[in-house]
C-alpha positions as a Markdown table, in Angstrom:
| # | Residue | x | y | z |
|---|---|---|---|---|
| 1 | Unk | 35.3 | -32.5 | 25.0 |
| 2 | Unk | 33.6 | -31.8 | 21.6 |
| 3 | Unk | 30.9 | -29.6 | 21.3 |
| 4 | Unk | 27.5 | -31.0 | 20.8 |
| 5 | Unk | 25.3 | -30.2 | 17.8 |
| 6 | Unk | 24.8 | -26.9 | 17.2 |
| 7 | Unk | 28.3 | -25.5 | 17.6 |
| 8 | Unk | 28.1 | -22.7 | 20.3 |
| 9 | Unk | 26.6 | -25.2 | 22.5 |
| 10 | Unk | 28.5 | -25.9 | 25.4 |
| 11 | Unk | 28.2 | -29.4 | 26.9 |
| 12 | Unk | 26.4 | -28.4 | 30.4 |
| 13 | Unk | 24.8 | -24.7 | 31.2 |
| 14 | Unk | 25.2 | -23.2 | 34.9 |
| 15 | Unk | 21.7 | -22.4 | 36.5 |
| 16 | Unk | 20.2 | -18.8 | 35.1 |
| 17 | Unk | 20.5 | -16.2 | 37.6 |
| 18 | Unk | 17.9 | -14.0 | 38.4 |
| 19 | Unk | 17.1 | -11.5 | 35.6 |
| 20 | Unk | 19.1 | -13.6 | 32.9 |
| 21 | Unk | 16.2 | -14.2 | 30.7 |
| 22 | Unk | 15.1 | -10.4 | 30.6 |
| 23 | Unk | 19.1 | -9.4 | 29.9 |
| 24 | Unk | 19.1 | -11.7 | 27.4 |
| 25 | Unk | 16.0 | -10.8 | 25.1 |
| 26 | Unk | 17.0 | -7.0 | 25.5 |
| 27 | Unk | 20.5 | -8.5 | 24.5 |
| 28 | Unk | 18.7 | -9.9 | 21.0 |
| 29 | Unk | 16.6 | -6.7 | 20.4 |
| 30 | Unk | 19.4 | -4.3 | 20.7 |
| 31 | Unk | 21.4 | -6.6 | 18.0 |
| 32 | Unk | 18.2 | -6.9 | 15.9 |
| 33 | Unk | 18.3 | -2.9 | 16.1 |
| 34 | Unk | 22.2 | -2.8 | 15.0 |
| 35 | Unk | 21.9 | -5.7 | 12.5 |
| 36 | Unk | 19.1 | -3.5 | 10.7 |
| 37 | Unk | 21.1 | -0.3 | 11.2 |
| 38 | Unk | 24.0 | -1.6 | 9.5 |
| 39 | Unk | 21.7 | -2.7 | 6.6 |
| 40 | Unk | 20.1 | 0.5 | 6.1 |
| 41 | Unk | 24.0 | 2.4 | 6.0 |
| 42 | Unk | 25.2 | 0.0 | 3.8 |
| 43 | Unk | 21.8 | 0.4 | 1.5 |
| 44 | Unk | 22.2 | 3.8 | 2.0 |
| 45 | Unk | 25.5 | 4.2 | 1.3 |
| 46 | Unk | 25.1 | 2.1 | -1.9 |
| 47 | Unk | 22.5 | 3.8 | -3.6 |
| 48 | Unk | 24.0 | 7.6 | -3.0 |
| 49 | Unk | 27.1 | 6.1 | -4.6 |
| 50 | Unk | 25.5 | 4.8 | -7.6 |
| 51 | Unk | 23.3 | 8.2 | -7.4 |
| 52 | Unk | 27.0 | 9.8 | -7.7 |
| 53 | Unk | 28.2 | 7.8 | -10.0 |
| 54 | Unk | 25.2 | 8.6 | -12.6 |
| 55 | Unk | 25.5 | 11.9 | -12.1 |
| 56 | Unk | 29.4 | 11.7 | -13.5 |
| 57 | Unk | 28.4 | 10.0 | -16.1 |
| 58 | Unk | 25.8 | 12.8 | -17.3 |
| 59 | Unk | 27.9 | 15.7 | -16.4 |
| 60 | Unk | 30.8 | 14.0 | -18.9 |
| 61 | Unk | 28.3 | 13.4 | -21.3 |
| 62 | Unk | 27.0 | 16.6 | -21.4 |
| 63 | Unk | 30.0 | 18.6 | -20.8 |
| 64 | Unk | 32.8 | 16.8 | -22.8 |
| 65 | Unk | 30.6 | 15.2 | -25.4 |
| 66 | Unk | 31.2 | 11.2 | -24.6 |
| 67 | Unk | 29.2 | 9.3 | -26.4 |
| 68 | Unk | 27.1 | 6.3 | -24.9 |
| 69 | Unk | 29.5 | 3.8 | -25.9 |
| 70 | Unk | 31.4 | 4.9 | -22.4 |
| 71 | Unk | 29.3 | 3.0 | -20.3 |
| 72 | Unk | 29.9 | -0.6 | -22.0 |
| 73 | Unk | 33.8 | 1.1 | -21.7 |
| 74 | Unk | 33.4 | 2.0 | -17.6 |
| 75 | Unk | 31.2 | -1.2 | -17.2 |
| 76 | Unk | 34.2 | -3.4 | -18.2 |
| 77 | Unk | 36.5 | -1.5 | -16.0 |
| 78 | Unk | 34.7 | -1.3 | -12.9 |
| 79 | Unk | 34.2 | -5.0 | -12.7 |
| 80 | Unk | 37.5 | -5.7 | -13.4 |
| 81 | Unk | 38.8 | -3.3 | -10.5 |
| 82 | Unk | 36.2 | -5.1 | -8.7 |
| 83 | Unk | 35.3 | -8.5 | -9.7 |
| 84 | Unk | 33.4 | -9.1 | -6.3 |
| 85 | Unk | 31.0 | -6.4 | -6.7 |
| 86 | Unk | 27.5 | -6.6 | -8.8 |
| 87 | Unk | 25.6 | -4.1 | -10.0 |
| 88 | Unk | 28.5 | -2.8 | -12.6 |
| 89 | Unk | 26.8 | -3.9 | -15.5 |
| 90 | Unk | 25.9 | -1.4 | -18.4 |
| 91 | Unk | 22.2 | -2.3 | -17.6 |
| 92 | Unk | 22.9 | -1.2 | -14.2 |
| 93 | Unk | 25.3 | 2.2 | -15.3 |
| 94 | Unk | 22.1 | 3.0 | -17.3 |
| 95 | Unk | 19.9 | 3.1 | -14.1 |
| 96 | Unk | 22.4 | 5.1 | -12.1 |
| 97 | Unk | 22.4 | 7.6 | -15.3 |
| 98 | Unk | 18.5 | 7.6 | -15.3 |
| 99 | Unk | 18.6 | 7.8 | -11.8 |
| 100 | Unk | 20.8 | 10.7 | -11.3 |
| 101 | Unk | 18.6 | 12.3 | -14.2 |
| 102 | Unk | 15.4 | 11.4 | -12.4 |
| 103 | Unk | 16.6 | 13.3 | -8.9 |
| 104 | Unk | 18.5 | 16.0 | -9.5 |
| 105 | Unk | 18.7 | 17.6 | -6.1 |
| 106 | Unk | 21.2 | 15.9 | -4.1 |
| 107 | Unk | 19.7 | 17.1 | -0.6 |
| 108 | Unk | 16.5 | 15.1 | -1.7 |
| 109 | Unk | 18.5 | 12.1 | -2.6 |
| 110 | Unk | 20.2 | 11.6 | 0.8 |
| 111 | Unk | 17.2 | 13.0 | 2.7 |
| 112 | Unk | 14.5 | 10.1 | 1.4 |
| 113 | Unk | 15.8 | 8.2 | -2.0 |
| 114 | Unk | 18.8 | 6.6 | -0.2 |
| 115 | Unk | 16.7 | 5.3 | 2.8 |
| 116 | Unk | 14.7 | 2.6 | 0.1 |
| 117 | Unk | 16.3 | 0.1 | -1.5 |
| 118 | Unk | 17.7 | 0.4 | -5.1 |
| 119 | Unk | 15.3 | -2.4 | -6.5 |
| 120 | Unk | 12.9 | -0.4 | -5.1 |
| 121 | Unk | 14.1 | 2.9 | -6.9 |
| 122 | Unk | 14.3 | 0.7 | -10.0 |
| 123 | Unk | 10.3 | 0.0 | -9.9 |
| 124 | Unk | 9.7 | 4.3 | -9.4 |
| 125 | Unk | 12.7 | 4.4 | -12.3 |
| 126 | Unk | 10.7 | 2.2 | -14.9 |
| 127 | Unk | 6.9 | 2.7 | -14.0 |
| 128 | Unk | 6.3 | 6.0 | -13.2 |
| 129 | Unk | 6.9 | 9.0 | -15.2 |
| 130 | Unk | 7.0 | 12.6 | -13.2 |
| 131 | Unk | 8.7 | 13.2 | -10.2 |
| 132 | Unk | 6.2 | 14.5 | -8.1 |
| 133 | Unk | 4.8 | 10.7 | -8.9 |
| 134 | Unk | 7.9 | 9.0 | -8.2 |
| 135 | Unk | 8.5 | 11.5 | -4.7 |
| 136 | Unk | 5.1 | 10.5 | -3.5 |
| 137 | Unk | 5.6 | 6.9 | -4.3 |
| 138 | Unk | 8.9 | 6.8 | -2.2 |
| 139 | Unk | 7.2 | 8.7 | 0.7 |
| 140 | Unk | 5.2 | 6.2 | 1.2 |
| 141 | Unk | 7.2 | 3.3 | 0.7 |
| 142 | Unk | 9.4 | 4.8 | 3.5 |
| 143 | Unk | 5.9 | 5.9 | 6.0 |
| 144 | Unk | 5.0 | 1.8 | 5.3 |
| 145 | Unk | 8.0 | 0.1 | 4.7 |
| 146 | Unk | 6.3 | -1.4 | 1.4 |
| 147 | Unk | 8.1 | -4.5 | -0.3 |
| 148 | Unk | 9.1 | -3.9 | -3.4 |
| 149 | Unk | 5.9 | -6.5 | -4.8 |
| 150 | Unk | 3.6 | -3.8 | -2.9 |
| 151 | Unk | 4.9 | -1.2 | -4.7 |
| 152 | Unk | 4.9 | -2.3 | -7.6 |
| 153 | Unk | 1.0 | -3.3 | -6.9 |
| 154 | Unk | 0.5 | -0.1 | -5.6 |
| 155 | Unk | 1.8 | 1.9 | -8.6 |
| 156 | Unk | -0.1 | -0.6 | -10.8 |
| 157 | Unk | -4.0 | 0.1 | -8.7 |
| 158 | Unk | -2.9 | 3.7 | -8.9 |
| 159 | Unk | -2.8 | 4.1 | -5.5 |
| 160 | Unk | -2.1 | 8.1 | -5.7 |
| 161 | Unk | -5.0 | 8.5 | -7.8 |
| 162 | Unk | -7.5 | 7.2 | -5.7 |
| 163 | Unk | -6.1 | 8.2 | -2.3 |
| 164 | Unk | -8.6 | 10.9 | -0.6 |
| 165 | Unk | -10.7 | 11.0 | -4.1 |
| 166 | Unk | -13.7 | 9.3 | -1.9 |
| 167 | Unk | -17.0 | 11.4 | -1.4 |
| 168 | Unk | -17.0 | 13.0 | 2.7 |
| 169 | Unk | -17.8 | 15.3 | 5.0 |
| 170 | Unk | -15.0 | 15.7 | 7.1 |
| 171 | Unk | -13.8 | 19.1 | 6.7 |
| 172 | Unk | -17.4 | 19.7 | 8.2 |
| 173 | Unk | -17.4 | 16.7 | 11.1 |
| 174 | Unk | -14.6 | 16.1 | 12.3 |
| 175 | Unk | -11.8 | 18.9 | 13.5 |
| 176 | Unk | -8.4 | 19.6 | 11.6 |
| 177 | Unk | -6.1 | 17.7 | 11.5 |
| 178 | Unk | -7.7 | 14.8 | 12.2 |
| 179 | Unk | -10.4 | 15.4 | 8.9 |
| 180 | Unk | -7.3 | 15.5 | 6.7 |
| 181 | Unk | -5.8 | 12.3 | 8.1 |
| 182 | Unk | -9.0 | 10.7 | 8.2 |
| 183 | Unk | -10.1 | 11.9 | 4.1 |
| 184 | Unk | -6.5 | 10.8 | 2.9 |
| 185 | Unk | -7.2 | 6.9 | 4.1 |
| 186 | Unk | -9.8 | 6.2 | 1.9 |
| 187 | Unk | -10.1 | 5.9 | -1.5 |
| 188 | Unk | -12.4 | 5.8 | -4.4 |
| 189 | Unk | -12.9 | 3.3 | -5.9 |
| 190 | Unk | -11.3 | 0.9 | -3.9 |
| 191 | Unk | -9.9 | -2.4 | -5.9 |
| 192 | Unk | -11.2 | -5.9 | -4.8 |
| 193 | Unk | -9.7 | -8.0 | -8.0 |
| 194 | Unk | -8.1 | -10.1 | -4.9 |
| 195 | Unk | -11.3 | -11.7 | -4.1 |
| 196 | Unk | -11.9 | -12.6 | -8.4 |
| 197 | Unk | -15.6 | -12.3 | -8.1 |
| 198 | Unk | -18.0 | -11.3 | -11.1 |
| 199 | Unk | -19.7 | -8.1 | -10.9 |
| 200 | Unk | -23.1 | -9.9 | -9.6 |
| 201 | Unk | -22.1 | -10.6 | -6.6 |
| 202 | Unk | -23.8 | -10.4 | -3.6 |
| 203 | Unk | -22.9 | -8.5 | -0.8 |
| 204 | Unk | -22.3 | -11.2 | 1.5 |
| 205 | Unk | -20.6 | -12.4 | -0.9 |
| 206 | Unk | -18.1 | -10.0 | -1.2 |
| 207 | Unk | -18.1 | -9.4 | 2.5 |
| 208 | Unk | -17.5 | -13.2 | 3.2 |
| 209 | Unk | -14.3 | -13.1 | 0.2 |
| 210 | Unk | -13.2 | -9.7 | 2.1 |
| 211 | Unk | -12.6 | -11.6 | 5.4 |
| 212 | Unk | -10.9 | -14.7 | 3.8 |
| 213 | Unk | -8.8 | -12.6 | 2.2 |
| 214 | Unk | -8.5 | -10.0 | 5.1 |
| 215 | Unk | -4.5 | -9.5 | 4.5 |
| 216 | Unk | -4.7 | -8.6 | 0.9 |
| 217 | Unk | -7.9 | -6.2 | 2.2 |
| 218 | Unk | -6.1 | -4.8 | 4.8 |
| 219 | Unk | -3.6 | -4.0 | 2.4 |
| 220 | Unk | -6.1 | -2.1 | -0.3 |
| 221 | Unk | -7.1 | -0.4 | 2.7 |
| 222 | Unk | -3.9 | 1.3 | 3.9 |
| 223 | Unk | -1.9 | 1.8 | 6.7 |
| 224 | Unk | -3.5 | 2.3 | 9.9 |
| 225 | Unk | -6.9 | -0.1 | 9.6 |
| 226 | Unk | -7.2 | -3.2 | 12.2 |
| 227 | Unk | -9.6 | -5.7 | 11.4 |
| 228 | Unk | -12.5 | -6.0 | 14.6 |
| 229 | Unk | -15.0 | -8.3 | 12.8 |
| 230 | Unk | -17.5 | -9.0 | 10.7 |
| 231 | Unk | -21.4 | -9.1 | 11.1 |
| 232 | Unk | -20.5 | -7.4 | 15.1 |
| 233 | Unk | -24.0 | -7.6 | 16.9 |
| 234 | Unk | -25.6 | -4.5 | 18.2 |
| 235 | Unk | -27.9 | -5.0 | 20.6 |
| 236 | Unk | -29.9 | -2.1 | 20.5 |
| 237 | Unk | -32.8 | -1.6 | 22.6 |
| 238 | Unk | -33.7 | -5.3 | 22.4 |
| 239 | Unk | -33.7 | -5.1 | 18.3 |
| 240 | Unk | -30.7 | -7.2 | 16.8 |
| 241 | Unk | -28.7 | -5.2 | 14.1 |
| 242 | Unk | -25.3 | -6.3 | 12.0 |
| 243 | Unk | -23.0 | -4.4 | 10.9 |
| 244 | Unk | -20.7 | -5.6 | 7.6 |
| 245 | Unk | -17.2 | -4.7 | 8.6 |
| 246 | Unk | -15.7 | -3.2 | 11.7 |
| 247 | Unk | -12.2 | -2.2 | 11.9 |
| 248 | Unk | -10.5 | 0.3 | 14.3 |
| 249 | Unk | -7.8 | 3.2 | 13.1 |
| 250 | Unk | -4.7 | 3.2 | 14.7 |
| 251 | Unk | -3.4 | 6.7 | 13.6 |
| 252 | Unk | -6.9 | 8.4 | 13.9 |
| 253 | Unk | -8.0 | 6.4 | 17.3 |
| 254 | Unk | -11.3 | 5.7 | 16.4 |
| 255 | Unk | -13.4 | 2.8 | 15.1 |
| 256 | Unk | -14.4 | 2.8 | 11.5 |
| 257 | Unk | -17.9 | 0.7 | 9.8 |
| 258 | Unk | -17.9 | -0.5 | 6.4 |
| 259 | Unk | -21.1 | -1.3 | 4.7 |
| 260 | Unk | -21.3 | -2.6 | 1.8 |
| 261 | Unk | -24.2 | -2.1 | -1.1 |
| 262 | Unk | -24.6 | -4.3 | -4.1 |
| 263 | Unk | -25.9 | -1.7 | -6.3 |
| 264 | Unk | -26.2 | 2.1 | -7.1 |
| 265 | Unk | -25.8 | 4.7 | -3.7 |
| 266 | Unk | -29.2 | 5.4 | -2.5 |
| 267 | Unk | -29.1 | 8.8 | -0.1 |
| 268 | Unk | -31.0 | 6.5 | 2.4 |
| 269 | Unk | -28.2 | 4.2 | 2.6 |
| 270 | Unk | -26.6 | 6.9 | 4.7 |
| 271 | Unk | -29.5 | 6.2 | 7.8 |
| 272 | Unk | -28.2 | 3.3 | 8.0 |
| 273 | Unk | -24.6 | 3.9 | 8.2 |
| 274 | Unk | -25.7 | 7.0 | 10.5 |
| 275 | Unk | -27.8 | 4.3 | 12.9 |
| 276 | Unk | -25.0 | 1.8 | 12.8 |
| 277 | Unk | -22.2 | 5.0 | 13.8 |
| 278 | Unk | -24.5 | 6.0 | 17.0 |
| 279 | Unk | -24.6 | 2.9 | 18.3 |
| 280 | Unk | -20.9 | 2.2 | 18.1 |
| 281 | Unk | -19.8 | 5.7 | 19.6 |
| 282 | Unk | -22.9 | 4.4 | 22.9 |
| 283 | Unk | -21.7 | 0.8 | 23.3 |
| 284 | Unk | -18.3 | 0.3 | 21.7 |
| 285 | Unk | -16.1 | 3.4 | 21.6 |
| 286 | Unk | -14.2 | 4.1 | 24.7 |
| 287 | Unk | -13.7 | 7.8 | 26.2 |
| 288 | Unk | -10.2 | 8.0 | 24.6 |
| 289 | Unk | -11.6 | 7.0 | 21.0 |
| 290 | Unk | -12.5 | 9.6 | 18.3 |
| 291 | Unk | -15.7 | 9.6 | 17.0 |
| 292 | Unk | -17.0 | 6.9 | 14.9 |
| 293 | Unk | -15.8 | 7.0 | 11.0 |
| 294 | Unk | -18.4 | 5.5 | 8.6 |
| 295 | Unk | -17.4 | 4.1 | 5.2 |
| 296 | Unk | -20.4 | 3.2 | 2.6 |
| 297 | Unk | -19.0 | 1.1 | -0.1 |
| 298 | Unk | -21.4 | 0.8 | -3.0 |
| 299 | Unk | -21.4 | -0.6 | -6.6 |
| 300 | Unk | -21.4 | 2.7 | -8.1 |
| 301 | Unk | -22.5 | 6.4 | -7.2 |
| 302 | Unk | -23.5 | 9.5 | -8.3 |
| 303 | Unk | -21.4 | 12.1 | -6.9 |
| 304 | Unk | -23.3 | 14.9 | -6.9 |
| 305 | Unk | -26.0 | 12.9 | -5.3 |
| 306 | Unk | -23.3 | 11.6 | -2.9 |
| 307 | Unk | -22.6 | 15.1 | -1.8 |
| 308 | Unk | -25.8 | 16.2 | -1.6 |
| 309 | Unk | -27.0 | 13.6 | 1.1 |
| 310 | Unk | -24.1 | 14.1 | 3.0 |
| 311 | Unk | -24.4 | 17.5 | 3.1 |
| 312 | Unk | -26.9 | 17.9 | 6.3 |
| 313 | Unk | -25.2 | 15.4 | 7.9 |
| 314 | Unk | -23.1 | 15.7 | 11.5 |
| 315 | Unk | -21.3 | 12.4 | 11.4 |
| 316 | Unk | -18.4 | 12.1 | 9.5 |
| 317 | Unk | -18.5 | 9.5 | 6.7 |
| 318 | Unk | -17.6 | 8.7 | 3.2 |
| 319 | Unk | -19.0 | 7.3 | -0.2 |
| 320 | Unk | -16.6 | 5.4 | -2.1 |
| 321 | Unk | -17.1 | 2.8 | -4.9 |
| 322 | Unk | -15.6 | -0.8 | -5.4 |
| 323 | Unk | -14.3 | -2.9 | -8.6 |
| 324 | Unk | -14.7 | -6.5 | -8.3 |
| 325 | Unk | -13.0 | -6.6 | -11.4 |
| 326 | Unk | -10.9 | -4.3 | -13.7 |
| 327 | Unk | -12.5 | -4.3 | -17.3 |
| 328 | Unk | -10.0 | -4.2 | -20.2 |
| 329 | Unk | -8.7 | -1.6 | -21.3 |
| 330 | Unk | -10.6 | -0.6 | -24.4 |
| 331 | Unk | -7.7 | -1.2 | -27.1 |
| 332 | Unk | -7.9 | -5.1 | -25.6 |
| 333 | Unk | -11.6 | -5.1 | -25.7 |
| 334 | Unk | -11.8 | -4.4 | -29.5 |
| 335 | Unk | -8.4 | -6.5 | -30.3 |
| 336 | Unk | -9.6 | -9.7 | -28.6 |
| 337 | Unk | -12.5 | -12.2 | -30.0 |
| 338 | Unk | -15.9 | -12.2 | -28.5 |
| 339 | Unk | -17.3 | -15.6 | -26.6 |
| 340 | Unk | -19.6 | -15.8 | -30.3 |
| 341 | Unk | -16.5 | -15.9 | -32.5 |
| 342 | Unk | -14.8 | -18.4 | -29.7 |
| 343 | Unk | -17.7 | -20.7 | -30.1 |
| 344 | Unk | -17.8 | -20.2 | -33.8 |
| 345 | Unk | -13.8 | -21.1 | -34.7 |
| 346 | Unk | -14.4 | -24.1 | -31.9 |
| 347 | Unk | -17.4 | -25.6 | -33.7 |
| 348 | Unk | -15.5 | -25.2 | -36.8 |
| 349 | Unk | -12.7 | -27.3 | -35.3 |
| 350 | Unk | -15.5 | -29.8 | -34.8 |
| 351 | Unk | -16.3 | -30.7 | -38.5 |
């Protein structure tokens, strides 16, 4: 009898017996878990050798004097020996040279560098320039399991720069070390270009852009922030209130609300926020939550004003600002016409 579409499919199945179904999806998980295993020796295995094989090549360069033109000579060689392997280009050599050059403790290199693909350590090769850039990079590609696309976006917002640069007080509200957990996930500023609104924009603007495009959000956020909901009613002694943005912490176990401000931080903003944090902790927050986080997002700040108003203040909470838009840099600016000249070459097309 021939099988039937399918190929592993045999032409009648015996009833299941009690407790197949449960065998079965443990059965798939556990050869998920080898399948991605196997993937991560191999990768491993392939990015120490290449880490090995640029570090021959520098040692022989620097020791014996061989020039560059080696590397065109070993490039040839290797993919003769091994016609079915890639990566033996003299592009490729070059990496594993600058690679080897880049990380020069081997203990490091087997430790974290192996466990991330090497496309990945190709985007920490070419865009970043120190190590202690490129080691903080590759921690937290490993923490999040970033893409190599998120990287690279994350190296291009300057993620490193802006993590735990926001305005708090939690060294003062909340105990360690939850306050240093809780000051290193935000940011300042924090990068909307995703939603590509102008600068006036309104703030339920933005907050309406921010929930269509809650992924890409999430993302700017970091690891760790779950989406709750937007506009969450409070009912609060009869009184209606709204908050923005409420999202819940996994790693610090507690909910945090983002309000947004259109314009410049006013020090009463923060009664608001403070309101908005006491009523979560009554009606939301369960006995196993942390206390309430509160995150102001406003169109700019003064930071010593920022600190000042959180100063005398119990309940932990940060400033931060948000772009809407990145402005050129200014080499661009002053290379590239003004809407005036635009308008004046166009009307000269005219005649």
């Amino acid at each position: 009898m021939s099988d039937q579409p399918g190929g592993d499919q045999p032409a009648s199945l015996s009833p299941v017996p009690d407790g197949y179904a449960d065998w079965l999806h443990d059965l798939k998980n556990r050869i998920h878990s080898a399948q991605q295993r196997a993937a991560l020796a191999v990768n491993r295995e392939l990015v120490l050798l290449y880490w090995q094989i640029g570090r021959d090549i520098l040692v022989r360069q620097a020791e014996q004097g061989w020039g560059a033109k080696v590397i065109e000579r070993l490039a040839h060689d290797l993919r003769t020996a091994f016609p079915e392997m890639k990566g033996f280009s003299p592009r490729n050599l070059k990496y594993m040279r600058a690679f080897a050059e880049a990380w020069p403790e081997a203990a490091f290199v087997q430790q974290a560098v192996a466990q991330i693909p090497w496309g990945h350590n190709l985007v920490l090769l070419d865009r970043l320039n120190t190590e202690a850039e490129r080691r903080w990079y590759a921690s937290k590609t490993i923490a999040h399991n970033w893409s190599r696309n998120v990287l690279a976006m994350q190296i291009e917002t300057r993620l490193l720069e802006r993590s735990g640069s926001a305005v708090t007080n939690f060294p003062a509200s909340l105990p360690k070390p939850q306050s240093d957990l809780a000051r290193e996930s935000l940011k300042d500023p924090y990068r909307f270009d995703f939603l590509g609104l102008s600068d006036e924009a309104q703030e339920r603007d933005i907050e309406r852009a921010l929930v269509k495009h809650v992924t890409e959000f999430l993302l700017e956020l970091g690891a760790g922030f779950a989406f709750v909901g937007r506009q969450v009613l409070l009912d609060v002694g009869g009184d209606e209130f709204f908050i923005d943005l409420l999202f819940y912490h996994l790693k610090l176990r507690c909910y945090v609300v983002i309000e947004l401000k259109a314009g410049k931080f006013k020090p009463e903003h923060l009664g608001q926020l403070g309101f908005y944090l006491t009523a979560v902790d009554r009606q939301v927050k369960s006995e196993i939550d942390n206390p309430t986080i509160g995150l102001l997002l406003c169109k700019s700040k003064n930071k010593v004003v920022a600190e000042y108003a959180l100063g005398d203040k119990t309940q932990p909470m940060g400033i931060a600002e948000y772009k809407l838009l990145e402005s050129l840099p200014e080499e661009l600016q002053t290379s590239l016409p003004s809407i005036e000249q635009i308008e004046r070459e166009l009307g000269n097309l005219a005649e």
